[in-house]
C-alpha positions as CSV (number, residue, x, y, z in Angstrom):
1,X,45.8,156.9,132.9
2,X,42.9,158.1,134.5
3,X,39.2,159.2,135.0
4,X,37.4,162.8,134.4
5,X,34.2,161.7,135.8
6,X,33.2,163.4,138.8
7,X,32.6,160.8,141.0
8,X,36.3,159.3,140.9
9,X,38.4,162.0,142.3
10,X,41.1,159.2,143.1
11,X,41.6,158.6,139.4
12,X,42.7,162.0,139.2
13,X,44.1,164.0,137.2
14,X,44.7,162.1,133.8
15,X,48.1,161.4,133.4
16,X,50.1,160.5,130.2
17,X,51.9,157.3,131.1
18,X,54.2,154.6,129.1
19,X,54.9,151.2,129.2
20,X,57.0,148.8,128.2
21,X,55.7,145.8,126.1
22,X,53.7,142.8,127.6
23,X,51.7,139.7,127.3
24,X,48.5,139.8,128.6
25,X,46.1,136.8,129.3
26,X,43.2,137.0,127.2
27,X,41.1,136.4,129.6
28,X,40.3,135.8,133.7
29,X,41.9,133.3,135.2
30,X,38.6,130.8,135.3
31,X,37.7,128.3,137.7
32,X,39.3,125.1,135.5
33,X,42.4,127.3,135.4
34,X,42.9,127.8,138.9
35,X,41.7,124.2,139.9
36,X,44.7,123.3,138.2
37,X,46.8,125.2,140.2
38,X,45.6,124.2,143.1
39,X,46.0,120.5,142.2
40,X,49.1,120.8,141.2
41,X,50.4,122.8,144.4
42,X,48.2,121.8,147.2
43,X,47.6,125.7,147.6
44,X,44.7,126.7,150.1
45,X,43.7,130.3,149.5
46,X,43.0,132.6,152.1
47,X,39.3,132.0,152.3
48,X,39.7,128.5,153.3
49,X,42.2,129.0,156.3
50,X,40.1,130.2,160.1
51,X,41.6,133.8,160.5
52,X,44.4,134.0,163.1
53,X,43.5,135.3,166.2
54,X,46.3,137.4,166.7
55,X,44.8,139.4,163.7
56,X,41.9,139.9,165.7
57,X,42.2,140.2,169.2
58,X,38.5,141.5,169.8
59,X,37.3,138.7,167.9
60,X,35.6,135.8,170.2
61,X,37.8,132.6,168.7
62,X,34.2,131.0,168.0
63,X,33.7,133.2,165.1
64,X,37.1,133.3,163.8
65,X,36.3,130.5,160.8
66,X,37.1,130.2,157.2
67,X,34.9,131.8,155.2
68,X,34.3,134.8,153.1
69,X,32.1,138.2,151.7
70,X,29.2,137.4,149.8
71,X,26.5,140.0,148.1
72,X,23.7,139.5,149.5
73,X,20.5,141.0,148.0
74,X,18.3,143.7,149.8
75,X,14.4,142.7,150.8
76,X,13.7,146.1,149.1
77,X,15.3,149.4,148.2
78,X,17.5,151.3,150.6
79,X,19.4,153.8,150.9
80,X,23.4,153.2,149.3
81,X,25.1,155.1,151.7
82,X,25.8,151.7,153.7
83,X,27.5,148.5,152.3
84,X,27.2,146.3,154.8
85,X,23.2,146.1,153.7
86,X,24.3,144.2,151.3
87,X,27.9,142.4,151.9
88,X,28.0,139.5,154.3
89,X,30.4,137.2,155.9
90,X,29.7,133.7,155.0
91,X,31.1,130.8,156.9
92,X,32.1,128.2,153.6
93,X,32.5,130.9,151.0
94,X,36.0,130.6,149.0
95,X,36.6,129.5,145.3
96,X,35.2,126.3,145.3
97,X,31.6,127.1,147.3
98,X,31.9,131.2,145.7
99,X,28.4,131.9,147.2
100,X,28.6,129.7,150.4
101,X,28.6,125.8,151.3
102,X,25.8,124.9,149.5
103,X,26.4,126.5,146.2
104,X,29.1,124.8,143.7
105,X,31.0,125.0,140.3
106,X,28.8,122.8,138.5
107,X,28.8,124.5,135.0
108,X,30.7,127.5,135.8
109,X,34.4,125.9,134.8
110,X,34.7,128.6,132.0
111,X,33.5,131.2,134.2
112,X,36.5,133.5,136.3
113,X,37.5,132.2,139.6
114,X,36.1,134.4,142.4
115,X,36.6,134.9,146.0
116,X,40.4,134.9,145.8
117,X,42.4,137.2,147.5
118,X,45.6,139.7,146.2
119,X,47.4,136.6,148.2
120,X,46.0,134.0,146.4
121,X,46.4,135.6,142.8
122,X,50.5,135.8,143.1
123,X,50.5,132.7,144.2
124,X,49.0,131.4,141.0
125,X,51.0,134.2,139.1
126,X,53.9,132.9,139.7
127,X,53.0,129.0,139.7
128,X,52.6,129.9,136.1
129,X,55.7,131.9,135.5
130,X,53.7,135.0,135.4
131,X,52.8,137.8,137.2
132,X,49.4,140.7,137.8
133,X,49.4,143.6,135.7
134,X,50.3,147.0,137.3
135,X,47.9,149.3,137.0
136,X,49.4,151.6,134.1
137,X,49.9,147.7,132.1
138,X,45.8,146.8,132.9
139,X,44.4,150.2,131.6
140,X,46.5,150.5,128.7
141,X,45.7,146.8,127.8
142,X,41.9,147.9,128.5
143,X,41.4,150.9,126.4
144,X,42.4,148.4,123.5
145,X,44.0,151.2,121.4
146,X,41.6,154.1,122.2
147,X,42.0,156.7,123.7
148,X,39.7,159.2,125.6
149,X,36.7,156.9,125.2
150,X,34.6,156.6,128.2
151,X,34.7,152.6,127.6
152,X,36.6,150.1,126.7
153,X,34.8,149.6,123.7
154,X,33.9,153.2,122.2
155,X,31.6,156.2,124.1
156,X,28.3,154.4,124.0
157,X,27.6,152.2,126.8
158,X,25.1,149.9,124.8
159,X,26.4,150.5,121.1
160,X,23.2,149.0,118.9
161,X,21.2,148.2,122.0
162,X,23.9,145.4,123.0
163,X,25.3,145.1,125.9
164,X,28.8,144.6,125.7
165,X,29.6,143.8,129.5
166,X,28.2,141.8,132.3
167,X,27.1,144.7,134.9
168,X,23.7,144.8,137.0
169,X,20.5,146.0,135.8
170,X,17.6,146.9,137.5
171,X,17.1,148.4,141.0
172,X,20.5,148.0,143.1
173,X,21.0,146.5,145.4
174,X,17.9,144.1,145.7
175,X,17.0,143.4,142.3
176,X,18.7,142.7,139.1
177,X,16.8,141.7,136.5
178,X,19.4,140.0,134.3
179,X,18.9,141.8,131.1
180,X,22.4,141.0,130.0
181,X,21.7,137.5,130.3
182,X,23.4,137.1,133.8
183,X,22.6,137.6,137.6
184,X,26.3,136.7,138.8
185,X,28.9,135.4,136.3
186,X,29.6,135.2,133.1
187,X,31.6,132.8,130.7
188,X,35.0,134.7,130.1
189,X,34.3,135.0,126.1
190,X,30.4,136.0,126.5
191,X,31.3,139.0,125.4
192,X,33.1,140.9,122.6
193,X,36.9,141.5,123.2
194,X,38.1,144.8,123.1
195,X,40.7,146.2,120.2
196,X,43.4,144.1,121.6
197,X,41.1,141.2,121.6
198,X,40.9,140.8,125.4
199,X,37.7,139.9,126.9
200,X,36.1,141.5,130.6
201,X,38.1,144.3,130.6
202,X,35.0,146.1,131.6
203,X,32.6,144.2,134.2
204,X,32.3,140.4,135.7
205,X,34.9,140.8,138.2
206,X,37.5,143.0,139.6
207,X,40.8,142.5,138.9
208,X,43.7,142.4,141.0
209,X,46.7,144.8,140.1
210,X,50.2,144.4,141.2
211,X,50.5,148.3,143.1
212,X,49.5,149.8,146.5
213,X,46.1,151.6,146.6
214,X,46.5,155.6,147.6
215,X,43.8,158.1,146.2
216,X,46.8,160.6,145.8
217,X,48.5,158.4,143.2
218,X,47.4,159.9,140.1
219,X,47.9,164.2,141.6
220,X,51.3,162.9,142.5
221,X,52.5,161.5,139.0
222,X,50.9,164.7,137.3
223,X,53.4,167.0,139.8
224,X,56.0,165.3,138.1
225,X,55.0,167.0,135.0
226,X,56.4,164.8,132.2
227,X,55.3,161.4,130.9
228,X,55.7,158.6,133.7
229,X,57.3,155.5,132.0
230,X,56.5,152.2,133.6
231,X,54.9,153.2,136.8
232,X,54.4,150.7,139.4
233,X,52.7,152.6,142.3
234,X,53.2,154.1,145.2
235,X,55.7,153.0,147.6
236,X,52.9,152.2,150.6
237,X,49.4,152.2,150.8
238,X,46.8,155.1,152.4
239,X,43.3,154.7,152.4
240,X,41.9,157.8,154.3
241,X,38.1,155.8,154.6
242,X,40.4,153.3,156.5
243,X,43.5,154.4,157.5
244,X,45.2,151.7,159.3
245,X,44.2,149.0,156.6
246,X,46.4,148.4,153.6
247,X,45.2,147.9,150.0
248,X,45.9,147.0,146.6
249,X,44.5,148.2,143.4
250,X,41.5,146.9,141.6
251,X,40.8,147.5,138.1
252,X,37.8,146.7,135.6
253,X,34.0,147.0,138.1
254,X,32.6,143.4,137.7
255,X,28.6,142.1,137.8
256,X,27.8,144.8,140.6
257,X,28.3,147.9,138.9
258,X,25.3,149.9,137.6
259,X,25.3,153.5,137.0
260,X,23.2,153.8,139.9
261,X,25.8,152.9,142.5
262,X,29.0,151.7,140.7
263,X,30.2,152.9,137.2
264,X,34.0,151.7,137.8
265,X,33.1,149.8,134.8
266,X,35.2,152.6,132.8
267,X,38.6,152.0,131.8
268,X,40.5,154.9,134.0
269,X,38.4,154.4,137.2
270,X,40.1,152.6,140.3
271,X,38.8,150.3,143.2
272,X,40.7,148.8,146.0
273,X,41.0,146.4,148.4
274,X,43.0,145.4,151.1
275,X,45.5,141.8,150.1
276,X,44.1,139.3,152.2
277,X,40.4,139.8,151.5
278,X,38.2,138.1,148.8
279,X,34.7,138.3,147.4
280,X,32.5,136.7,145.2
281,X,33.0,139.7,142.1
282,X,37.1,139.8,142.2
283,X,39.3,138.0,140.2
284,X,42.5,138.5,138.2
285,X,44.6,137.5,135.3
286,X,48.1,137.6,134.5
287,X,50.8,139.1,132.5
288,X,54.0,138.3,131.0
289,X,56.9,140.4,129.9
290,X,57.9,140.8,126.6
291,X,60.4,142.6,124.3
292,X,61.3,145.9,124.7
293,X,59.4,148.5,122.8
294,X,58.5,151.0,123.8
295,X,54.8,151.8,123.6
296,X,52.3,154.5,124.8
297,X,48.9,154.6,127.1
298,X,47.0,157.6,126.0
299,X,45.3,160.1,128.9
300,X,41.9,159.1,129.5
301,X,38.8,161.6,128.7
302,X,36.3,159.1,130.7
């Protein structure tokens, strides 16, 4: 497990890591999938419930309503040093209406189901008998039976001038040019699986993981100087950007990353995000358990 890049000092160091055998869902959970779910349960996610005011005291109650984060576009280039240019809350956004009220999931049945929360992903988890991934299952089920390659699919990002992931080209964050073939979204099988034949592991949308968020996590396992069989995180979460705020683990980047801003694309590389909150580039999937042998996650060289 981990990231050498730079950039991603809380994917640091690599560790050597092993886990027991699983069953992983080939792909995202898409929209027709969790449509299913919610038929068959009645289950409103997080995005369609008004926030509780006791949540947010500071809050006047007239803005407390159901909706969720969008990306938003820039007008123009500017500077990345701020989010909130281009994240906004939209009144109407959840999994049904991922981009607001006015937008739909005409044609996107096959694509993954977006703006559901950590919440909302155990929930269908265990409605189907399953659970998420920790974070030790998801990379070693990414890497697809390589090791040390900087992607899930080998060292070259576009191998043969193909693109083997749906990320963001062009000028971020106000123009993507769609070179990949898609601005948002993608089916779950538009791309090439990786080695264990599992699509997205690399772009579309985040992926929820089962443990608590802490940029410490990885220079704590390597203290313990031996290889760490099935970890399943850290006991609480600590996010030092915002302390008081808990957070899960996200794995995978999704449409949004470029190279410019974003390269979480790469199999050890982390991103987070607290349980109850939901945008339109996170999903999940599922595992199951199987028998148990024994197997190996290699230490990343990414």
């Amino acid at each position: 497990m981990g990231c050498s890049h730079p950039g991603m000092t809380d994917a640091q160091p690599p560790v050597r890591v092993a886990v027991h055998s699983f069953w992983m869902e080939k792909t995202d959970v898409t929209n027709a999938q969790f449509a299913t779910f919610v038929k068959a349960t009645g289950y409103v996610t997080v995005a369609e419930r008004a926030p509780n005011p006791a949540d947010f005291p500071n809050v006047p109650r007239e803005k407390l309503v159901a909706g969720s984060i969008v990306f938003t576009p820039t007008s123009k280039p500017v500077s990345l040093d701020n989010a909130l240019q281009w994240w906004r809350y939209v009144k109407g956004a959840n999994w049904r209406h991922p981009t607001g009220p006015q937008s739909s999931l005409k044609g996107l049945a096959a694509h993954p189901v977006v703006q559901v929360a950590w919440t909302d992903a155990v929930a269908y988890a265990r409605w189907a008998h399953k659970r998420l991934p920790t974070e030790a299952e998801w990379e070693f089920a990414a890497r697809g039976g390589f090791e040390g390659k900087a992607y899930v699919w080998g060292d070259t990002f576009k191998p043969a001038g193909r693109f083997r992931a749906n990320t963001f080209q062009g000028s971020f964050p106000n123009r993507n040019t769609g070179a990949d073939g898609y601005l948002r979204t993608s089916p779950v099988t538009a791309f090439p699986p990786n080695g264990y034949g599992l699509y997205d592991m690399a772009g579309n949308v985040w992926q929820w993981c089962a443990d608590w968020y802490r940029p410490d996590t990885y220079a704590l396992l390597a203290l313990q100087k031996r290889v760490i069989h099935d970890p399943t995180g850290p006991a609480n979460s600590l996010d030092p950007d915002e302390p008081g705020v808990k957070k899960r683990v996200q794995k995978g980047g999704s449409f949004l990353c470029t190279d410019q801003y974003c390269t979480r694309y790469m199999p050890g590389s982390r991103g987070k995000g607290e349980p109850d909150s939901a945008s339109n580039n996170i999903g999940f999937r599922c595992v199951q358990d199987a028998a148990p042998s024994l197997r190996h996650a290699g230490v990343a060289t990414d």
